[in-house]
C-alpha positions in Angstrom: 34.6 -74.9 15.2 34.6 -76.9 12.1 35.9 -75.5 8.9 32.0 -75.0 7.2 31.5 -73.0 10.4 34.1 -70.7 10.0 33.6 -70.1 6.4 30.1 -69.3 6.7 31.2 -66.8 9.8 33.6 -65.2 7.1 31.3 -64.6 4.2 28.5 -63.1 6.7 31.6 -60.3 7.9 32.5 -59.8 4.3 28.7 -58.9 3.3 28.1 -56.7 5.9 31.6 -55.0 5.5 30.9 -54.2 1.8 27.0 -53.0 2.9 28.9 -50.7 5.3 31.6 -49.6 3.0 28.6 -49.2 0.4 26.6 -47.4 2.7 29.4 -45.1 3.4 30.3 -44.0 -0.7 26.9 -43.6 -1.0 26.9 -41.2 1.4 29.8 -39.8 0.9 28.4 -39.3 -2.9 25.1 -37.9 -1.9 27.1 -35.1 0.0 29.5 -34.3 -2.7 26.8 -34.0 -5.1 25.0 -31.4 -2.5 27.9 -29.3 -2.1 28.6 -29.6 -5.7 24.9 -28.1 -6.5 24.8 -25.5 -3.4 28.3 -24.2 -5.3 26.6 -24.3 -8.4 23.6 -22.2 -7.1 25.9 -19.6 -5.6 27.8 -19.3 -8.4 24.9 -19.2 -11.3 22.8 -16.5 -8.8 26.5 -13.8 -8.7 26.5 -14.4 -12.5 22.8 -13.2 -12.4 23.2 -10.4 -10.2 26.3 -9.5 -11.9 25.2 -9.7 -14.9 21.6 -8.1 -14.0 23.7 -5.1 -12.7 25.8 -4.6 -15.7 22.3 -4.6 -17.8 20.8 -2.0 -15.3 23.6 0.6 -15.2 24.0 0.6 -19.4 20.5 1.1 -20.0 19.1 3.6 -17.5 19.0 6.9 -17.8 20.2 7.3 -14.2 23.6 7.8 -12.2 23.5 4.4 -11.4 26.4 2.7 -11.4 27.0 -1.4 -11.8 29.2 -0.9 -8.1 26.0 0.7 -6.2 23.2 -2.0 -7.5 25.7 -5.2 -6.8 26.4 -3.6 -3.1 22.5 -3.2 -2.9 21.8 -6.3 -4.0 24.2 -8.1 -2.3 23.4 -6.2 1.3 20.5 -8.6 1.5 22.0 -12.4 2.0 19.1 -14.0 0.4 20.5 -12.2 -3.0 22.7 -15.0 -3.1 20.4 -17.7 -4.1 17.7 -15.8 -5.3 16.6 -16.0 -8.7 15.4 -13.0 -11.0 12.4 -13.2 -8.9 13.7 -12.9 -5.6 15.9 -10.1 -6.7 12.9 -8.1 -7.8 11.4 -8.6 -4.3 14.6 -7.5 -2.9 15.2 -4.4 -4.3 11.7 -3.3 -4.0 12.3 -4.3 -0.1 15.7 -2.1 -0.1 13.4 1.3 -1.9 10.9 0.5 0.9 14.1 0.7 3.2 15.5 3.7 1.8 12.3 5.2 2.3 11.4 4.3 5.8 14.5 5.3 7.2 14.0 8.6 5.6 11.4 9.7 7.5 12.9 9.8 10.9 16.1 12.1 9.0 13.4 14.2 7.7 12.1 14.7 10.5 15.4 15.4 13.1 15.8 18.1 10.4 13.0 20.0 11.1 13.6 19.7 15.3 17.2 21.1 14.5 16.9 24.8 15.5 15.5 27.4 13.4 14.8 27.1 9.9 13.3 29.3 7.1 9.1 28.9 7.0 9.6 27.3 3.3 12.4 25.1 4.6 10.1 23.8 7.0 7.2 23.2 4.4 9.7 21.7 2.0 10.6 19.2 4.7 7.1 18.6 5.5 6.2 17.8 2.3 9.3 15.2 1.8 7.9 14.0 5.1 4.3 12.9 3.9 5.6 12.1 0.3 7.7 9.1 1.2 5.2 7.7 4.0 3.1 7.3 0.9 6.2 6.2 -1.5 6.3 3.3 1.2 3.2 2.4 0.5 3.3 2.2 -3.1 6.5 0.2 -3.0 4.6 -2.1 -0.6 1.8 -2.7 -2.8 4.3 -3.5 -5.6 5.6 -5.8 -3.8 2.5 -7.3 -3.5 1.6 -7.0 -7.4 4.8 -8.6 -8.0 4.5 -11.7 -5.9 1.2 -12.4 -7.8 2.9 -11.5 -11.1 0.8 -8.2 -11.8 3.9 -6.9 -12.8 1.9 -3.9 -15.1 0.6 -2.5 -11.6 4.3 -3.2 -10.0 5.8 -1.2 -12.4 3.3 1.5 -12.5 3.7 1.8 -8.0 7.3 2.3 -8.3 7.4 4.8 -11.1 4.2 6.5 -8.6 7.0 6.7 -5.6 9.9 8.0 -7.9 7.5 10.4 -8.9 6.7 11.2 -5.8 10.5 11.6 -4.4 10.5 14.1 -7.0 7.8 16.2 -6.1 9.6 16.5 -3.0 13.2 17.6 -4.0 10.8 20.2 -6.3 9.5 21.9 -3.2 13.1 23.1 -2.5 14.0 23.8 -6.1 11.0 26.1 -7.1 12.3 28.4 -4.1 15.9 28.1 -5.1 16.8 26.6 -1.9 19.7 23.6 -1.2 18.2 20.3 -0.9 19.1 18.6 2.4 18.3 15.1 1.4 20.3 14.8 -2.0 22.1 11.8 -1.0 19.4 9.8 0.7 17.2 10.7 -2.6 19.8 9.8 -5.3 20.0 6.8 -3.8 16.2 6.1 -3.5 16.4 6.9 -7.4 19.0 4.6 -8.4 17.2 1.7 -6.3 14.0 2.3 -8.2 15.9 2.4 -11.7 17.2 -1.7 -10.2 13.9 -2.9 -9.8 12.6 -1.1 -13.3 15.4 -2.9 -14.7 14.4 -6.3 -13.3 11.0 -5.7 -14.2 11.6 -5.1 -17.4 13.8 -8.5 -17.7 10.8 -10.4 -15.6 8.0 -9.3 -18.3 10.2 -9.8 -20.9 10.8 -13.5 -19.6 6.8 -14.3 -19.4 
């Protein structure tokens, strides 16, 4: 093989070692760089939740605590790259939650042996007012999604009200509420999504 031979053989194994080398940092960049943003994402959306949860707790009226709404929040995986949005959808999906799994407590307390007639139509009533709290956190949802965020706000302050009317049918007869937990809880789930709400309309 003459010597122009093997020169040309030598420049066409350079080129394509430098394409492939090339090929390779670019790569190698373009995956950095997606890693570096995905961190970025994650970290940006726990500042928001952290810092939507700090906002929340200071400026209800509430029990709830900054502790409860990041657990509630964070329960839900998508919280971590949602942004305010997302987290509105969230924690009205975590009141629906709350709500649905209420029903079937409500209603292994009244199968549990005997229990005093007003007992029994205090449960009752808890029984048909958070089937229909469901539905008005559904419908939020709903208004929320299409940014009717006037109608969202009034359908969750329509369930609160109607948790209340059912721990009233207990306290009017002076009689222990058997759902204070599960209710509390509902409460301080509706004052999060009040909260973000307010911070969404404020925004737009």
């Amino acid at each position: 093989m003459n010597l122009y031979k093997k020169n040309i053989i030598l420049l066409v194994f350079l080129r394509d070692r430098n394409e492939n080398i090339n090929r390779s940092s670019s790569l190698y960049f373009l995956i950095l760089l997606l890693v570096l943003n995905l961190h970025r994402v994650v970290v940006a959306n726990g500042d928001l939740v952290n810092d939507l949860c700090k906002n929340a707790s200071t400026t209800t009226d509430s029990m709830l605590s900054y502790d409860f709404c990041v657990s509630a929040l964070e329960s839900n995986p998508k919280s971590k790259t949602s942004d305010l949005l997302g987290l509105g959808v969230i924690s009205m999906e975590l009141i629906a939650k709350n709500a649905t799994n209420l029903l079937p407590y409500i209603g292994k307390l009244l199968e549990e042996g005997k229990k005093e007639r007003f007992v029994k139509q205090g449960l009752n009533i808890c029984l048909e007012v958070y089937a229909d709290a469901t539905r008005f956190v559904e419908d939020a949802i709903t208004d929320f999604e299409d940014k009717v965020y006037y109608n969202a706000r009034a359908e969750i302050t329509g369930a609160n009200d109607y948790s209340g009317a059912c721990e009233d049918s207990f306290n009017e007869r002076n009689l222990t509420f058997p759902l204070r937990k599960q209710v509390d809880n509902f409460r301080k789930l509706v004052d999060i999504s009040l909260a973000i709400i307010d911070l969404v309309e404020s925004d737009s």
